[in-house]
Backbone of each chain as ProteinMPNN parsed JSONL, in Angstrom:
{"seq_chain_A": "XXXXXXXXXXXXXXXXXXXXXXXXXXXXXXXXXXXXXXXXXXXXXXXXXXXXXXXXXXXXXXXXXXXXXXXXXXXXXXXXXXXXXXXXXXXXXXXXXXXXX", "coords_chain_A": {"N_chain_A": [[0.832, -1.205, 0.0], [0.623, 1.957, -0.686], [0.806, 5.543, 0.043], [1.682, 7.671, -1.148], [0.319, 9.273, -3.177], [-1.658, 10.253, -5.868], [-4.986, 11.167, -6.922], [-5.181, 11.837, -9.923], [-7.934, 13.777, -11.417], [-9.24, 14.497, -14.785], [-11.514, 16.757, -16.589], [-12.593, 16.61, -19.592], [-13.773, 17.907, -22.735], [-15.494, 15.883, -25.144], [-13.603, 13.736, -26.888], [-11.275, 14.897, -26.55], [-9.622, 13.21, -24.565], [-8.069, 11.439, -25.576], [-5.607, 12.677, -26.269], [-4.819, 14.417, -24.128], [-4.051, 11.943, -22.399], [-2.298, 11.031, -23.834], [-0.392, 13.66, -22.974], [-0.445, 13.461, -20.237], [1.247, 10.939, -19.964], [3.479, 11.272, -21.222], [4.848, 12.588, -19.46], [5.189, 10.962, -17.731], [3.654, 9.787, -16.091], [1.517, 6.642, -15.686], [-0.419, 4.974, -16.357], [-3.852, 5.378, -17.42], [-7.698, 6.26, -16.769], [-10.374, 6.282, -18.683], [-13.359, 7.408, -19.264], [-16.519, 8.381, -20.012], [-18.673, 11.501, -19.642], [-20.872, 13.657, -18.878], [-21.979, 17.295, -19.381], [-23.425, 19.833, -17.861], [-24.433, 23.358, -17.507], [-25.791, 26.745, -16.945], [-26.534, 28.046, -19.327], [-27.16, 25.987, -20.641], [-28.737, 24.702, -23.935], [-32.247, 24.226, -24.792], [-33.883, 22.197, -27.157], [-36.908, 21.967, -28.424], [-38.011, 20.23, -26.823], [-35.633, 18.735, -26.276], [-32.971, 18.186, -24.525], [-29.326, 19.906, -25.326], [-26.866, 17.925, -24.415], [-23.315, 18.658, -23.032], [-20.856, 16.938, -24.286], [-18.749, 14.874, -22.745], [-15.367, 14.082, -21.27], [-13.813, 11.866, -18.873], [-10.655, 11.817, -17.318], [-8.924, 9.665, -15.427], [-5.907, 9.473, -13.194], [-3.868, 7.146, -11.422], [-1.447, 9.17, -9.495], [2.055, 9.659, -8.943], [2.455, 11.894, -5.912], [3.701, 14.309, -6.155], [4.846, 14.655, -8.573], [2.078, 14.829, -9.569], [0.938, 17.183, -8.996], [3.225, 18.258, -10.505], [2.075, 18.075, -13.103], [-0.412, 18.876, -13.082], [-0.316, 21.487, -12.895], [1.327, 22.602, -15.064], [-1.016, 21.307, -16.899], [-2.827, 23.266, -16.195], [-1.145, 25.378, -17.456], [-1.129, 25.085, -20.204], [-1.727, 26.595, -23.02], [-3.253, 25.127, -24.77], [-4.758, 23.76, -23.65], [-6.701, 25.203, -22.396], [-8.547, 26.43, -24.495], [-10.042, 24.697, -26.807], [-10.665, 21.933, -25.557], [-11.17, 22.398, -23.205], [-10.568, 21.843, -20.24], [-10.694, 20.646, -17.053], [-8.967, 19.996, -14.307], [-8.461, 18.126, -11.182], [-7.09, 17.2, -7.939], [-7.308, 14.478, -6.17], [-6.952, 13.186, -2.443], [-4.683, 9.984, -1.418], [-5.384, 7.366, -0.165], [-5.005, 4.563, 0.286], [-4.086, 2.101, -1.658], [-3.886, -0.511, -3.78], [-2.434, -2.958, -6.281], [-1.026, -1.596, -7.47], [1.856, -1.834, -8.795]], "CA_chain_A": [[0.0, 0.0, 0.0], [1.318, 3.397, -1.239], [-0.062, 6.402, 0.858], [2.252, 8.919, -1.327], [-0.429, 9.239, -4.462], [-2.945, 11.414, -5.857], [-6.126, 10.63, -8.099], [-5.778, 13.279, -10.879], [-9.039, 14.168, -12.673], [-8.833, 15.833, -15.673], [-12.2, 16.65, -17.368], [-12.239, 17.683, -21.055], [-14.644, 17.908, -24.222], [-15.388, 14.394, -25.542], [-12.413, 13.701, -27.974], [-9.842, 15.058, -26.13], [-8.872, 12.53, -23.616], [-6.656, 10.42, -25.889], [-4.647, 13.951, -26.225], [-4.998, 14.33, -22.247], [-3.459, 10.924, -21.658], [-0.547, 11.276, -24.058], [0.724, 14.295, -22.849], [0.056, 12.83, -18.768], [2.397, 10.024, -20.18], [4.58, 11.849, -21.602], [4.891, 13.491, -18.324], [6.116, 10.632, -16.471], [1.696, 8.865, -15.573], [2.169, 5.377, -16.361], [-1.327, 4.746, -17.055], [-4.839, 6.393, -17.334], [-8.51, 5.273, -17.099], [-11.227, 7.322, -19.455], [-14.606, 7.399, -19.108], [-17.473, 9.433, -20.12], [-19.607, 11.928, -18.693], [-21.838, 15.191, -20.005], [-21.554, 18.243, -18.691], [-24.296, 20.779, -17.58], [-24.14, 24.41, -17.658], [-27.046, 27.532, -16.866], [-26.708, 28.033, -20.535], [-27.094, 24.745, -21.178], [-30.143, 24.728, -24.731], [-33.543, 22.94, -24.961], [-34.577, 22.2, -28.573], [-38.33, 21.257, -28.758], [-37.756, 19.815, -25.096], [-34.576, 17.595, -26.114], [-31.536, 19.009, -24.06], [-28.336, 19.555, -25.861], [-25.835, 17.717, -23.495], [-22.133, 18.947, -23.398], [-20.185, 15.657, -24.266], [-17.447, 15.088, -22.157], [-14.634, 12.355, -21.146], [-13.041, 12.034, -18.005], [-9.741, 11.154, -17.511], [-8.393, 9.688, -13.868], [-5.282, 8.231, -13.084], [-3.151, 7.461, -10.215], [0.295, 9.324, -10.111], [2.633, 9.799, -7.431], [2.31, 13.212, -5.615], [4.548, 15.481, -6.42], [4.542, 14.617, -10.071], [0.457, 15.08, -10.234], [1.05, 18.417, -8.497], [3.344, 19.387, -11.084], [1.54, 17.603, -14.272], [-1.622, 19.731, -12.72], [0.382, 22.793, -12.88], [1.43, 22.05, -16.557], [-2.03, 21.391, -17.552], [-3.145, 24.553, -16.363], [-0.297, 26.667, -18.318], [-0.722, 25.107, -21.152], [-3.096, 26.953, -23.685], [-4.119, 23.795, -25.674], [-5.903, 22.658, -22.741], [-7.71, 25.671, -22.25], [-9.612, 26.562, -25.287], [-10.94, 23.716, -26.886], [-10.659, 20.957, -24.658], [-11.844, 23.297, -21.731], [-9.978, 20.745, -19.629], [-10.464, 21.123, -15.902], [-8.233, 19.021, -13.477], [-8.141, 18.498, -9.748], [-6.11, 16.029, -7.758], [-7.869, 14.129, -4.453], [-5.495, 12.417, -2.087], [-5.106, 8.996, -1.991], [-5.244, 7.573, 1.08], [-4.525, 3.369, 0.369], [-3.996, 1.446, -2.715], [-3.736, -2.126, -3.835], [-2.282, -2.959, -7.369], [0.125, -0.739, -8.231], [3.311, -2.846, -8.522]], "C_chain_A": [[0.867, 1.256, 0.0], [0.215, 4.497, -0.38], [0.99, 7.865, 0.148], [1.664, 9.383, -3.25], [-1.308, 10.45, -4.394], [-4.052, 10.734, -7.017], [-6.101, 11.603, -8.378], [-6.889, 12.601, -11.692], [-9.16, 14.665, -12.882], [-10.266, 15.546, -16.56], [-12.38, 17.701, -18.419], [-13.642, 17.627, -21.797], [-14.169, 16.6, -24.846], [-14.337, 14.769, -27.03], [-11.126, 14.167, -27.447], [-8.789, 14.546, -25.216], [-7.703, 11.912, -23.748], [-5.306, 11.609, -25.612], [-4.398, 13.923, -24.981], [-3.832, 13.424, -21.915], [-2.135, 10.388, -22.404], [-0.155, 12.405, -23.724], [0.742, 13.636, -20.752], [1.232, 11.8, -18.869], [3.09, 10.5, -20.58], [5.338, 12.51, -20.274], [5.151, 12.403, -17.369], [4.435, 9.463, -15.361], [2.221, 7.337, -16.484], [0.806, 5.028, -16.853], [-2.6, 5.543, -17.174], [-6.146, 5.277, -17.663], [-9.124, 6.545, -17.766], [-12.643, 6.341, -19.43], [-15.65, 8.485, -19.595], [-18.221, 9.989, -19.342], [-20.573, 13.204, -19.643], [-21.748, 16.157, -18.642], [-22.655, 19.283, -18.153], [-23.694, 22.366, -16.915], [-25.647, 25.122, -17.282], [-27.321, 27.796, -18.534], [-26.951, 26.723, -21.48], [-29.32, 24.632, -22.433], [-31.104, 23.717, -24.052], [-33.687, 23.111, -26.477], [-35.321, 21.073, -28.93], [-37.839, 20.088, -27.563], [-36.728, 18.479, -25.193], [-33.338, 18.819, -25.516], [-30.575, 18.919, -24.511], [-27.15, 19.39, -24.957], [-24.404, 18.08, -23.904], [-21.385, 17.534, -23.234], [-19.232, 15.735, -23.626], [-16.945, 14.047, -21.195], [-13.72, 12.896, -19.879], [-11.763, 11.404, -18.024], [-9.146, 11.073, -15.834], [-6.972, 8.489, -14.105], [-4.142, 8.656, -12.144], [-1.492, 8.008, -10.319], [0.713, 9.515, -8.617], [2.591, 11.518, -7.079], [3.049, 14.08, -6.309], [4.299, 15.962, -8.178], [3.066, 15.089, -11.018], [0.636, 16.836, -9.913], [1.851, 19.66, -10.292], [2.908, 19.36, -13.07], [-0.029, 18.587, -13.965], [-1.336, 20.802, -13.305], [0.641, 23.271, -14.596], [0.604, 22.528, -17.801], [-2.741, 23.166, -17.913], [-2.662, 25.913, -17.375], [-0.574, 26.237, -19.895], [-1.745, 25.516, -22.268], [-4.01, 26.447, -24.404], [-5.192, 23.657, -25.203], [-6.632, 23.595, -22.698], [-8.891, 26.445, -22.978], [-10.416, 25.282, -25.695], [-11.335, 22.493, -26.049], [-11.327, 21.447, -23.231], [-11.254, 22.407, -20.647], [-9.91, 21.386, -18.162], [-9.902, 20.19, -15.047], [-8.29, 19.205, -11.878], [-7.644, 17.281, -9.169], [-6.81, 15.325, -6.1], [-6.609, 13.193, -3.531], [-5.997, 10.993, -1.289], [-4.651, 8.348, -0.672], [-4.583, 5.652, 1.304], [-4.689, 2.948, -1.236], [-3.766, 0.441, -3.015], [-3.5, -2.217, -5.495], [-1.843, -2.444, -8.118], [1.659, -1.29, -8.042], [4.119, -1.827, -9.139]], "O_chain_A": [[1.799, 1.383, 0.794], [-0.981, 4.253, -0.225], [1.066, 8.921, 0.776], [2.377, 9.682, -4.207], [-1.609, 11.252, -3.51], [-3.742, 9.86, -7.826], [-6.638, 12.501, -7.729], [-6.936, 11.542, -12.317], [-9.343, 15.686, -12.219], [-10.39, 14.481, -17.165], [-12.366, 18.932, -18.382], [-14.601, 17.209, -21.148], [-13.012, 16.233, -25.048], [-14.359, 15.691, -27.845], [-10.041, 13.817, -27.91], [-7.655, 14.977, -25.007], [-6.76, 11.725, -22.98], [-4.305, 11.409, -24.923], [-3.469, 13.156, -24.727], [-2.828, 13.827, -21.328], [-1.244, 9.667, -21.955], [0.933, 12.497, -24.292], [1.793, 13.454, -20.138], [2.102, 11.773, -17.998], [4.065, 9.917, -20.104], [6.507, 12.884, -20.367], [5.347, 12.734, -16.199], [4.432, 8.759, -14.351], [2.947, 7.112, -17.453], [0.865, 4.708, -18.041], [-2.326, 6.724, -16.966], [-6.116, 4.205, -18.267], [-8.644, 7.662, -17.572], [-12.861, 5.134, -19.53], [-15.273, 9.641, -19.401], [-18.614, 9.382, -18.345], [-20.745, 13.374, -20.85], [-21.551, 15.921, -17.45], [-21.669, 19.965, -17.874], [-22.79, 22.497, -16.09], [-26.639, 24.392, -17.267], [-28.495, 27.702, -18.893], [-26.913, 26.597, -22.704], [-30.47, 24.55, -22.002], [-30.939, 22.833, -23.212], [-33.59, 24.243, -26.95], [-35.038, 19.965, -29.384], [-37.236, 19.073, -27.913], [-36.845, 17.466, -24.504], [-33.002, 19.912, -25.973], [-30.238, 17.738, -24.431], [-26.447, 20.358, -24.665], [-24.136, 17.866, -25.086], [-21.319, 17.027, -22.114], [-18.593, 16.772, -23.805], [-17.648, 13.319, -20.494], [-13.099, 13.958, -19.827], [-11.668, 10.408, -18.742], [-8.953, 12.064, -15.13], [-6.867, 7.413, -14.693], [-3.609, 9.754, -11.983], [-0.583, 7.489, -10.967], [0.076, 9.528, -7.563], [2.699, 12.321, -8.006], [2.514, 14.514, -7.329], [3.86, 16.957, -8.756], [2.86, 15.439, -12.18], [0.384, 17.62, -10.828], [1.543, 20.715, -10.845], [3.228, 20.149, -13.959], [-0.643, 18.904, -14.983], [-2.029, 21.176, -14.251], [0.092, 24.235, -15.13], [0.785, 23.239, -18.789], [-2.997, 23.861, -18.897], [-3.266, 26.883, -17.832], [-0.244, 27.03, -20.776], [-2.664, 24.716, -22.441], [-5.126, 26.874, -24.703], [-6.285, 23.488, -25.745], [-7.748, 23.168, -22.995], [-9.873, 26.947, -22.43], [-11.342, 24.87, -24.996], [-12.532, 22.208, -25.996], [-11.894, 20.737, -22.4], [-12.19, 22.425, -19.847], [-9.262, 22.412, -17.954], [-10.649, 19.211, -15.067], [-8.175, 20.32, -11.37], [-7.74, 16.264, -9.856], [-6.63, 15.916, -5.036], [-5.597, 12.679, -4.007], [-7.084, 10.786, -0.751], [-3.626, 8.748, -0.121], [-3.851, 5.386, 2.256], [-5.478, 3.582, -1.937], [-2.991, 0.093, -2.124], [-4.327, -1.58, -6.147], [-2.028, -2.578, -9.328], [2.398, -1.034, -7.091], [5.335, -1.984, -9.246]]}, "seq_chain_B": "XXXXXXXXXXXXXXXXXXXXXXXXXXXXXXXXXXXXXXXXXXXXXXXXXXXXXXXXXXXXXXXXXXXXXXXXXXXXXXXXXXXXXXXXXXXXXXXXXXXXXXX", "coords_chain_B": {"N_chain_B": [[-24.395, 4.086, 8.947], [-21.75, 4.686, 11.179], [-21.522, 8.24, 12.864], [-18.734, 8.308, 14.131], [-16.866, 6.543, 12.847], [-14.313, 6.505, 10.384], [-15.036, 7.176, 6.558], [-14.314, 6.304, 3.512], [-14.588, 6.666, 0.498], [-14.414, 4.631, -2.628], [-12.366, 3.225, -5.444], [-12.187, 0.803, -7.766], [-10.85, 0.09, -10.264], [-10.973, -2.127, -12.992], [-10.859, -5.293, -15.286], [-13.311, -5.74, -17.701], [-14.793, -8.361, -17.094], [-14.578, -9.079, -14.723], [-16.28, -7.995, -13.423], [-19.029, -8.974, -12.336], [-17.864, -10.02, -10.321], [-16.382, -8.59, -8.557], [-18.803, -6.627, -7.85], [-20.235, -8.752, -6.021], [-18.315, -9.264, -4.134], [-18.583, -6.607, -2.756], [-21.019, -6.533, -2.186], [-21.026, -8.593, -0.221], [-18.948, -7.691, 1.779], [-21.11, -5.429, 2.541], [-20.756, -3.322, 1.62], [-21.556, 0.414, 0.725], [-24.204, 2.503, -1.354], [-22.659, 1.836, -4.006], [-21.526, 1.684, -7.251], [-21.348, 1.266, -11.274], [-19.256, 2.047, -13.825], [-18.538, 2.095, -17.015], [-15.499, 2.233, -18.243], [-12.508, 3.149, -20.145], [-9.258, 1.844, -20.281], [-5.308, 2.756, -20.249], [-2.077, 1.774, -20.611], [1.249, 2.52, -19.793], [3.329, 1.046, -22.714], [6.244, -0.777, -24.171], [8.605, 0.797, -25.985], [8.968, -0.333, -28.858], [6.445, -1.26, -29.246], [4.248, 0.526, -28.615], [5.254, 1.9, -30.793], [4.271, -0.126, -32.993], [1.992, 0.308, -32.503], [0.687, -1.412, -30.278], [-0.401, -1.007, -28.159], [-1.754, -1.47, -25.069], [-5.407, -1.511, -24.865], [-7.207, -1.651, -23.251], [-11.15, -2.648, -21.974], [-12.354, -1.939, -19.62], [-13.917, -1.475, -15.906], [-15.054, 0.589, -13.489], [-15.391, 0.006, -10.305], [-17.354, 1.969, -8.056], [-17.858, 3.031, -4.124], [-18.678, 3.174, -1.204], [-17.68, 2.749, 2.084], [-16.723, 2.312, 5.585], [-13.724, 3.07, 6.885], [-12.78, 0.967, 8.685], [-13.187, -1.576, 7.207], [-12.189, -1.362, 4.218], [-9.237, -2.402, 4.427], [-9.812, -5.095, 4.714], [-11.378, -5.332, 2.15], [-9.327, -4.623, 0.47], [-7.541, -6.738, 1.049], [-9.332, -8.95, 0.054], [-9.748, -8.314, -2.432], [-6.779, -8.893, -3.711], [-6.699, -11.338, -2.808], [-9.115, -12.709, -4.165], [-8.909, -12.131, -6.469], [-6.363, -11.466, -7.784], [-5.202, -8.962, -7.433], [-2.698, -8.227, -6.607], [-0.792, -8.854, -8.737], [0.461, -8.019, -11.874], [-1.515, -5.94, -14.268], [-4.051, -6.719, -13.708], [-6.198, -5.395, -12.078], [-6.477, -2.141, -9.855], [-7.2, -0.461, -7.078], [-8.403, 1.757, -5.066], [-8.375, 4.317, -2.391], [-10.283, 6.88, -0.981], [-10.499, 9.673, 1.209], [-13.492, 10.676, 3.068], [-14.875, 13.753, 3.462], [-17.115, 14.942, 4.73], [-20.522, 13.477, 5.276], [-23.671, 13.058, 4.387], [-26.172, 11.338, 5.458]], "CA_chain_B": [[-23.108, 4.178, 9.258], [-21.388, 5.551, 12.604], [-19.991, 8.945, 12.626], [-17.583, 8.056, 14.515], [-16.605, 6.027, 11.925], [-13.741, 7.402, 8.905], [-16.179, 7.164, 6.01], [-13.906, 6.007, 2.507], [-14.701, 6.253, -0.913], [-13.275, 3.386, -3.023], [-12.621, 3.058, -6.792], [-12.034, -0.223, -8.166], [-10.736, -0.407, -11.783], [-10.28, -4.045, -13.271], [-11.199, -5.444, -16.629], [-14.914, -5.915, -17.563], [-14.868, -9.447, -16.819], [-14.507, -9.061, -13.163], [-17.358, -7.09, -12.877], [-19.527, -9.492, -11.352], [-16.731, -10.658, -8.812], [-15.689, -7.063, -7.681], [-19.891, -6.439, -6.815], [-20.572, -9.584, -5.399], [-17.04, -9.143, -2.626], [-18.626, -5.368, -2.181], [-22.452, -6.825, -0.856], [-20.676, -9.127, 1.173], [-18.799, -6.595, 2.513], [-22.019, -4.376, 3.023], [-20.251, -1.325, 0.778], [-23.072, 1.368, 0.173], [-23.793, 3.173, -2.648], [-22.228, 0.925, -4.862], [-21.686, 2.349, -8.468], [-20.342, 1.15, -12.242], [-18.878, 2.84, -14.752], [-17.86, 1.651, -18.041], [-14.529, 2.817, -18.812], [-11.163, 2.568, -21.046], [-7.713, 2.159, -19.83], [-4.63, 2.454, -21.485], [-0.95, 1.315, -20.042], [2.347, 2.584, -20.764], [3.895, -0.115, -23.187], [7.479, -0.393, -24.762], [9.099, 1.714, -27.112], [8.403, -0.866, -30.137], [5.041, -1.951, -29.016], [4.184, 2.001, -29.069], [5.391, 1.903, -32.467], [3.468, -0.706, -33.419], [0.314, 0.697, -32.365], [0.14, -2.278, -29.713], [-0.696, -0.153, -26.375], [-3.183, -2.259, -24.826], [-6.715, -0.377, -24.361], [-8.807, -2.424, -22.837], [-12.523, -2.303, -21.762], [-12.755, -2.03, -18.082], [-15.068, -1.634, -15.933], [-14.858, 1.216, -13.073], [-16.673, 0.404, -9.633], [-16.948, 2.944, -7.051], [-18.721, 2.636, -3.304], [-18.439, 3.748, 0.273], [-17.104, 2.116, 3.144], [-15.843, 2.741, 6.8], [-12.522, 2.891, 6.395], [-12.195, -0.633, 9.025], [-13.728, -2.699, 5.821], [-11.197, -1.173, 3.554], [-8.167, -3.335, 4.559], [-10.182, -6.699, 4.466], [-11.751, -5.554, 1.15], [-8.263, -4.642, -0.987], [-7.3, -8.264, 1.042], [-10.298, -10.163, -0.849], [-9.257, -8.247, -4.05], [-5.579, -9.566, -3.802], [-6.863, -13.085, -2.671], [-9.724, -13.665, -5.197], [-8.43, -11.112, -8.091], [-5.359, -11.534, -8.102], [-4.632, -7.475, -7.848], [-1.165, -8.036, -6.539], [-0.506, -8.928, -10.101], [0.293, -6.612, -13.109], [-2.398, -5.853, -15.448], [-5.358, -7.342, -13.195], [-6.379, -4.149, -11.366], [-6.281, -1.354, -8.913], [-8.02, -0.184, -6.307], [-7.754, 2.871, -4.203], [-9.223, 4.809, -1.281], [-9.957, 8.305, -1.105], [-11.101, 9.619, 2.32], [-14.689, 11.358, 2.941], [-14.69, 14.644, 4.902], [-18.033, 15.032, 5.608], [-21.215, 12.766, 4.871], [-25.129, 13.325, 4.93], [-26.897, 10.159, 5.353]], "C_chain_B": [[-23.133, 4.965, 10.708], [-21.331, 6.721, 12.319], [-19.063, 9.22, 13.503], [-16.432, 7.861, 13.65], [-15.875, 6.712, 10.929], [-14.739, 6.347, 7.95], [-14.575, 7.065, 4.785], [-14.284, 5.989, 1.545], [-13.594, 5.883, -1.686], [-13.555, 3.731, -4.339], [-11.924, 1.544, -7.063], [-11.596, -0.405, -9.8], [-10.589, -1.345, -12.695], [-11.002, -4.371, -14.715], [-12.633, -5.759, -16.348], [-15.462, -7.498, -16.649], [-15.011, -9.898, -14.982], [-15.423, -8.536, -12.235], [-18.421, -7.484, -11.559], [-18.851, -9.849, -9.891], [-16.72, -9.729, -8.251], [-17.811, -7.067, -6.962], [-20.493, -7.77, -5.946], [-19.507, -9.423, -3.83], [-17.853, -7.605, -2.296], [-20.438, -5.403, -1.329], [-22.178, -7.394, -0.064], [-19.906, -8.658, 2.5], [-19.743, -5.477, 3.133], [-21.341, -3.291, 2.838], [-21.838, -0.826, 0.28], [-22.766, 1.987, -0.783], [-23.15, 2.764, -3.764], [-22.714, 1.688, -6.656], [-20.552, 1.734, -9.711], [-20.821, 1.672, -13.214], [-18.308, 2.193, -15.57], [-16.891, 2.399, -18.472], [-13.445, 2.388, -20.067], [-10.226, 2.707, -20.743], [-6.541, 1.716, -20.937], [-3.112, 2.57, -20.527], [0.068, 1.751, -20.842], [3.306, 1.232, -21.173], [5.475, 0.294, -23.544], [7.15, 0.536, -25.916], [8.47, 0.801, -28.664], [7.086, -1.461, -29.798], [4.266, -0.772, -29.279], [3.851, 1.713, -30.316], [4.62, 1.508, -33.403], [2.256, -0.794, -33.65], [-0.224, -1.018, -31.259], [0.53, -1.683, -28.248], [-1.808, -0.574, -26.003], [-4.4, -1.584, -24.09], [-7.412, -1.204, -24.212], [-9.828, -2.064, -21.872], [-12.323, -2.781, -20.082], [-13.989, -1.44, -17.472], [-14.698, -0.496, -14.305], [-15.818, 1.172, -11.817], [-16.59, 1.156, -8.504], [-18.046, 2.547, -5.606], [-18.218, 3.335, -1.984], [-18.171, 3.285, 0.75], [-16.086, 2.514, 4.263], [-14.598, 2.125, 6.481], [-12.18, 1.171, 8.096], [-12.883, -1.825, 8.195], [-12.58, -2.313, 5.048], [-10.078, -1.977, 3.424], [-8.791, -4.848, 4.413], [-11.116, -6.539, 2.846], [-10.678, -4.992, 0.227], [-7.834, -5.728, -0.418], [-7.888, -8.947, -0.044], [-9.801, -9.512, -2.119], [-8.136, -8.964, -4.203], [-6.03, -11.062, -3.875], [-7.585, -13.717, -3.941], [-9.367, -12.656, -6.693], [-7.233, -11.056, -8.352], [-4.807, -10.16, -8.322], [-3.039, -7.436, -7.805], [-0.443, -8.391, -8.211], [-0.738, -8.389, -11.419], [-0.626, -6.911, -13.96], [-3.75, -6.39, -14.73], [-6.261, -6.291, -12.76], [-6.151, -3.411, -10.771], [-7.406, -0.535, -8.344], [-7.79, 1.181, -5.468], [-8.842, 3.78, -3.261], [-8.953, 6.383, -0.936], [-11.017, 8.741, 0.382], [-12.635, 10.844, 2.129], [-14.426, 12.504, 3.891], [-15.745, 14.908, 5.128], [-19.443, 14.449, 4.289], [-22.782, 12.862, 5.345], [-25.945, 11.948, 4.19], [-28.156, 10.414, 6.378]], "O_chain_B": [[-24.05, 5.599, 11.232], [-20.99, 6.745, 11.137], [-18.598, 10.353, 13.63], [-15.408, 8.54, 13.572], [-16.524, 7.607, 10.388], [-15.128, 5.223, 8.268], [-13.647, 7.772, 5.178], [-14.545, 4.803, 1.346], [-12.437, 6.304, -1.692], [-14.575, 4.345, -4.651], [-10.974, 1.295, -6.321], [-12.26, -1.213, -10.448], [-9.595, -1.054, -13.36], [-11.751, -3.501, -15.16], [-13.132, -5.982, -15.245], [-16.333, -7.577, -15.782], [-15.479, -10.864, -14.38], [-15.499, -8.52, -11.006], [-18.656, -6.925, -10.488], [-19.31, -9.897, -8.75], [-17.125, -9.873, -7.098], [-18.071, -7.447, -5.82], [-21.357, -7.48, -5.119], [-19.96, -9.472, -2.686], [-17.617, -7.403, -1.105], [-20.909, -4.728, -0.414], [-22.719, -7.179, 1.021], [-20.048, -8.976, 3.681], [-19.354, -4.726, 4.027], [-21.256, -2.38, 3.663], [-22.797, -1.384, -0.252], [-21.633, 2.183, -1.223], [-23.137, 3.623, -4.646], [-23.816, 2.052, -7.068], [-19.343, 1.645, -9.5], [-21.975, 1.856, -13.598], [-17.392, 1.513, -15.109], [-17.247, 3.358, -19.158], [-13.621, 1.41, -20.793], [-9.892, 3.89, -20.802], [-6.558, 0.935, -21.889], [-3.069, 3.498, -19.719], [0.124, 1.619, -22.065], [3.885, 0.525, -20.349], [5.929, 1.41, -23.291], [6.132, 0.894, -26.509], [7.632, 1.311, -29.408], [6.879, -2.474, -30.467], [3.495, -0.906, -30.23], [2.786, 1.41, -30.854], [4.229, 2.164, -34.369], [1.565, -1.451, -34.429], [-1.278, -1.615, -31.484], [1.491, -1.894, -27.509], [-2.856, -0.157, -26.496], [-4.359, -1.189, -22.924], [-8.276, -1.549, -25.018], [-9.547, -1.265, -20.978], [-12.182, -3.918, -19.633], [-14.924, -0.992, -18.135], [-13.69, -1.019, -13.828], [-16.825, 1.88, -11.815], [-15.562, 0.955, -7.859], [-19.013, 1.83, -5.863], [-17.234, 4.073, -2.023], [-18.033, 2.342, -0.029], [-14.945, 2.926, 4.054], [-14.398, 1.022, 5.972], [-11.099, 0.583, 8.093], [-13.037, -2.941, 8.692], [-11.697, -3.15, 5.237], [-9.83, -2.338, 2.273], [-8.06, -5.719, 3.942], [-11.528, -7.594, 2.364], [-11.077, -4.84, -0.928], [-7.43, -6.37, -1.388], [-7.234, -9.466, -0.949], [-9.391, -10.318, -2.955], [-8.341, -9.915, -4.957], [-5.777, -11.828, -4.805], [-7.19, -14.671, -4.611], [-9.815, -12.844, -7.824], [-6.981, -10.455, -9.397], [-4.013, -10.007, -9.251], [-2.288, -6.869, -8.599], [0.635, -7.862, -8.482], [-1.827, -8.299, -11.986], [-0.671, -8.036, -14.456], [-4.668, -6.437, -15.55], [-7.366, -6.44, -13.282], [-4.932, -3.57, -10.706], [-8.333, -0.041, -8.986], [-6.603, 1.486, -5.356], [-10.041, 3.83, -3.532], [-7.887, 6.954, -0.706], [-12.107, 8.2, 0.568], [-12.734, 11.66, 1.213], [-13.853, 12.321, 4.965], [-15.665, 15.4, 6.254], [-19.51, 14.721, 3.09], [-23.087, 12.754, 6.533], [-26.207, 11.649, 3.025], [-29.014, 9.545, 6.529]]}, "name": "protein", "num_of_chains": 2, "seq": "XXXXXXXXXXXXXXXXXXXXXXXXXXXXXXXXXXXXXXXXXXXXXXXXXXXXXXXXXXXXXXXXXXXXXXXXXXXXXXXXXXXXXXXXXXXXXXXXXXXXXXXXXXXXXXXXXXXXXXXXXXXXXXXXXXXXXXXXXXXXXXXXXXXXXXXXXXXXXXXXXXXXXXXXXXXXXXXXXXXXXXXXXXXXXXXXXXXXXXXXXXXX"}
């Protein structure tokens, strides 16, 4: 059991996760899980009472502290992430783990 | 639940196949809230496997749940014992603590 981790989650605009999870690997993340989600907003349309959901893919994956801290940091600067991808990240801390060899 | 009790939220990640196994160990445990997610994971491979376009993405299966953190240690046990987590590529599990809970 590792108690020196973080669970980054980084949520983007559906399509941009694969991008997401090569530059976290590139960065030193050994792996990544992706998942979907939709997004809701106050601006969020109705058209003829179907709601137009904001598509959008999560990306979580366990890194060691320091490194998520400064792969967080990264994300934030980097301007890719913050136009199209709208990519928002936050890191929870990780308190036991099993399966990380 | 107590609140006495530290309060845990768990994630479970493991291939689809395991799905049933992982919620069946989490009722016998009496985990609440119990939740899955269909996901996709993807592992860093070698340099020529890369290359190759053979980076293995496989279909997992993502389950999440609650539990006082004195279940926690006897439920990443039963993962190791009947999942074989201690072993690469099977799964991972992890525990993220609750700071405050309205039940």
């Amino acid at each position: 059991m590792n108690t020196k981790m973080k669970a980054l989650y980084i949520i983007v605009t559906a399509g941009f996760a694969e991008t997401m999870v090569e530059f976290i690997r590139s960065r030193g993340a050994t792996g990544a899980t992706i998942f979907n989600a939709r997004g809701s907003n106050p601006l969020q349309k109705t058209i003829l009472g179907i709601s137009i959901d904001i598509e959008k893919e999560i990306v979580l994956s366990l890194i060691e502290s320091e490194l998520a801290d400064k792969i967080l940091e990264e994300i934030k600067q980097n301007p890719d992430f913050k136009s199209e991808a709208r990519a928002i990240c936050f890191t929870l801390p990780v308190e036991k783990t099993v399966g990380l060899s | 639940m107590s609140e006495s009790k530290i309060v845990e939220y768990i994630t479970i990640i493991a291939a689809r196949e395991y799905k049933d196994e992982i919620i069946k160990l989490l009722i016998e445990l009496k985990c609440h809230l119990i939740n899955v997610i269909y996901a996709k994971g993807s592992v860093k491979e070698s340099y020529f496997k890369d290359m190759l376009g053979l980076v293995p993405e496989e279909k997992k299966v993502m389950v999440s749940c609650m539990v006082t953190s004195d279940v926690t240690d006897n439920l990443f046990e039963q993962l190791v014992a009947r999942l074989h987590f201690n072993e690469p590529n099977t799964g991972i599990a992890f525990a993220i603590p609750v700071d405050r809970l309205s039940v």
